[in-house]
N, C-alpha and C positions, 0 to 999 in steps of 0.2 A: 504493500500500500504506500511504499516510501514517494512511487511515481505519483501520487495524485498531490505530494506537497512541495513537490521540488523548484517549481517557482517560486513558490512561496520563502522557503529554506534560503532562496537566495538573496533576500533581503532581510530575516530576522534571520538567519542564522540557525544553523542546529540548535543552541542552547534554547533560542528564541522558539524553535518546533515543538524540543522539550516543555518547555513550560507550556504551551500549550496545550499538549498534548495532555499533560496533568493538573490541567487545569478543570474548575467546576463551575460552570457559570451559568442563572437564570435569569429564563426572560419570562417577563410576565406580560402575558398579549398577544395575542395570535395574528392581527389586524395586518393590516398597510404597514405598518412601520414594522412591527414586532414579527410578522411571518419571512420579511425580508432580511431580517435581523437576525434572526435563525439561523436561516440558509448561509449568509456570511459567513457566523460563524464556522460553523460545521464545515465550509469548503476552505476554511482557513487552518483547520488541525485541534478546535478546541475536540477534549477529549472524553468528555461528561457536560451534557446538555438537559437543563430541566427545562420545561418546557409547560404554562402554565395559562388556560382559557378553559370556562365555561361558555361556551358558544357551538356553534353548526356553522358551516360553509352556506350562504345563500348565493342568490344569483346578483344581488345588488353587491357581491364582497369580488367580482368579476372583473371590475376595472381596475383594480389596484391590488389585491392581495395574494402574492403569491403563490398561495396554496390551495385558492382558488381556481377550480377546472371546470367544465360542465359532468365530468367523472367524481369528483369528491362534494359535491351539492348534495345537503342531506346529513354528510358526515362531521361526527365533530371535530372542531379544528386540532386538537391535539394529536389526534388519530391520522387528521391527513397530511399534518405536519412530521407529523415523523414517520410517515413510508413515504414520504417524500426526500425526507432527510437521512435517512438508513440507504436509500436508492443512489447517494451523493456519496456517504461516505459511511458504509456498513459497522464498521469500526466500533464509530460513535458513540457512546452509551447516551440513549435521550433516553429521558425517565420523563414518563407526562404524568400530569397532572390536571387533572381533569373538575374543577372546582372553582367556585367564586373565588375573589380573591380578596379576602377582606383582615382584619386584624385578628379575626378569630381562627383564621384557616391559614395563616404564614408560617406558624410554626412548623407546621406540614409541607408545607411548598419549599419554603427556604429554608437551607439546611446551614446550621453551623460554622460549617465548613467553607462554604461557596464561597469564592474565590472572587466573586463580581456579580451584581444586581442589575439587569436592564429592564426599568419600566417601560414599558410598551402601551399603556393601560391608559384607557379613555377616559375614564371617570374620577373626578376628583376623591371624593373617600377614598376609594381604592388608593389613589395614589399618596395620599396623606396619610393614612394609614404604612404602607410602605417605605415613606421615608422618617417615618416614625420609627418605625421596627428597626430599621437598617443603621438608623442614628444611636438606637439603645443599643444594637449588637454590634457594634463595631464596624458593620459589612459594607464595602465598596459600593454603593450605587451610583449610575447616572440615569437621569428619568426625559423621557420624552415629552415634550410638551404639543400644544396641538401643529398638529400637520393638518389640518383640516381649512377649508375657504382659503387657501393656496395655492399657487399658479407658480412661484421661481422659486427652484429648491435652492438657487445659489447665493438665497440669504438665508439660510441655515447658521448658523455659529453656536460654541461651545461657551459656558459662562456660568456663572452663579448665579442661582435661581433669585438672589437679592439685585442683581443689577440687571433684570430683564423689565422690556416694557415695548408695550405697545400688543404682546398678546395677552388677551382676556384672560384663559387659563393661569398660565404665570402669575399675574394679579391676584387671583383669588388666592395659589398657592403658597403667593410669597406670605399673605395677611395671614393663613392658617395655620403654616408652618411656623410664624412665631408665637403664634397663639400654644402651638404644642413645643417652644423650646427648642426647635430643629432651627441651628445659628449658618446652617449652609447647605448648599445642595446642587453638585452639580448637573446642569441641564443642556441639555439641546435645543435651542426656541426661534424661530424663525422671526425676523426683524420686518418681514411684508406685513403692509396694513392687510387686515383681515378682509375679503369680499365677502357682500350681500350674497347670500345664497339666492336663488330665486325660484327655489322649490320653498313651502312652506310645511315639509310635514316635519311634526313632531314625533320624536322618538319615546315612547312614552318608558320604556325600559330604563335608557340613560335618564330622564326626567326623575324616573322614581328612586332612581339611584342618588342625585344631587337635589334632590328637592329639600333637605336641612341645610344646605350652604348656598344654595343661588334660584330663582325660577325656573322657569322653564324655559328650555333654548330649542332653537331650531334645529334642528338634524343637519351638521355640516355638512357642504360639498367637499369631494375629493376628487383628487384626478390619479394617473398611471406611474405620474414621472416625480411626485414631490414623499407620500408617508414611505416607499422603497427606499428610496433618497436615505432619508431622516435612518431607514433602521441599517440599511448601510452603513450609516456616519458612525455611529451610534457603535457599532460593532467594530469596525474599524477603531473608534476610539479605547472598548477595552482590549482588545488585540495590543494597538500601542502599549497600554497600561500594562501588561501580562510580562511582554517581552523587552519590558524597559526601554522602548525606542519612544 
C-alpha cells in the first residue's frame, strides 16, 4: 500500500507518513465540508478515522456532498462514507458512529486519545457543545464555520474564532463561547458577505435544533465548489499540524 502515499511521502517525509499513519482523528459531519474532509484525509495516510452523522444521503445533498451518489440515496451517511473511504484506502481503520452529536453523546464519539477534532457540524449547540468538550479535554480542534450562501471559496482563511466577522455563525459562537469560558478556538470562516438565499424554505430540523440560541433561519444555499473547499482546507490544515510542516 506504500504506492498509494508516495506522492504524498515526498513532501512530509517518511516521519511525516508515520505520524500519520498513527495518527487518530475525528470528524464530526458528514455534509459539504465534512464528507470532503474525510476523503482528504484518508487519501493523505491518516491511519484511524472516526467518523460521526446522524443523517441519510438525500437527493438535495447531490450538488455538493461527496458521498452523495444517486447509488447511496437512502443510506446513512456514515455507512456511505466509509465504503467509500475503505474503497480509497482499505487500510484505514474508520470507526463510524452513527448518533446525534451533542454533549451527552461525545464521550462516545471522541475518544481520549484523538489526536485532532474536525467540526464539520451545522448546528450551533452541537458545535458549542464540542468546543466545550475539546476545551475541558485538552483535544486539538479546528471547527468549520458556515460554508453556506457562498459563491468564492478563495476567501476562506484560518483564524481565531474571536477575530472573525462579518459571518453570522461566528457571531453567535464567539458570544456563547465566552459565555461557557472557551478563551479561543481555532476556525475556518469565510470573509464573503453572506447572499440572500432566494429559496424561502425553512428547515424545520436545524430550527428545532437552535431555536434556545437564535430564531429561525432560512435553509442556506450551497453550491459544488465552496463547503469541499472548506473540508479540504480544513484537512489539509490538521495534516500540516500532524507532521509538523
Amino acid at each position: 500500500m506504500n504506492e498509494i502515499f508516495s506522492r504524498t511521502r515526498m513532501l512530509v517525509g517518511s516521519q511525516g507518513m508515520d505520524r500519520l499513519k498513527a495518527a487518530k482523528v475525528v470528524v464530526l459531519g458528514l455534509g459539504g465540508v465534512g464528507g470532503a474532509c474525510a476523503e482528504t484525509l484518508v487519501r493523505s495516510g491518516i491511519g484511524t478515522l472516526i467518523i460521526a452523522d446522524h443523517d441519510v444521503v438525500t437527493l438535495s445533498n447531490l450538488n455538493r456532498q461527496i458521498i452523495a451518489t444517486m447509488e447511496t440515496i437512502g443510506m446513512r451517511k456514515t455507512q456511505a462514507a466509509k465504503a467509500r473511504l475503505l474503497s480509497i484506502h482499505p487500510e484505514c481503520q474508520v470507526i463510524e458512529k452513527d448518533e446525534f452529536i451533542l454533549m451527552d453523546t461525545l464521550p462516545g464519539i471522541i475518544p481520549p486519545d484523538a489526536d485532532y477534532v474536525i467540526d464539520c457540524i451545522d448546528t450551533v449547540t452541537a458545535k458549542l457543545d464540542v468546543a466545550q468538550w475539546c476545551h475541558k479535554k485538552g483535544i486539538p480542534l479546528i471547527s468549520s464555520m458556515g460554508a453556506g450562501n457562498k459563491l468564492d471559496p478563495t476567501q476562506l482563511v484560518f483564524t481565531d474564532i474571536y477575530k472573525t466577522n462579518v459571518c453570522p455563525l461566528a457571531k453567535v459562537m464567539r458570544r456563547e463561547l465566552k459565555k461557557r469560558g472557551v478563551p479561543t478556538l481555532d476556525v475556518l470562516y469565510s470573509e464573503e458577505a453572506a447572499l440572500e438565499p432566494e429559496d424561502e424554505m425553512i428547515s424545520s430540523v436545524q430550527d428545532a435544533i437552535q431555536s434556545e440560541l437564535k430564531p429561525k433561519r432560512k435553509t442556506p444555499g450551497s453550491v459544488a465548489f465552496v463547503p469541499p473547499v472548506a473540508g479540504m482546507m480544513l484537512a489539509g490544515y490538521v495534516i500540516r499540524k500532524l507532521t509538523g510542516r
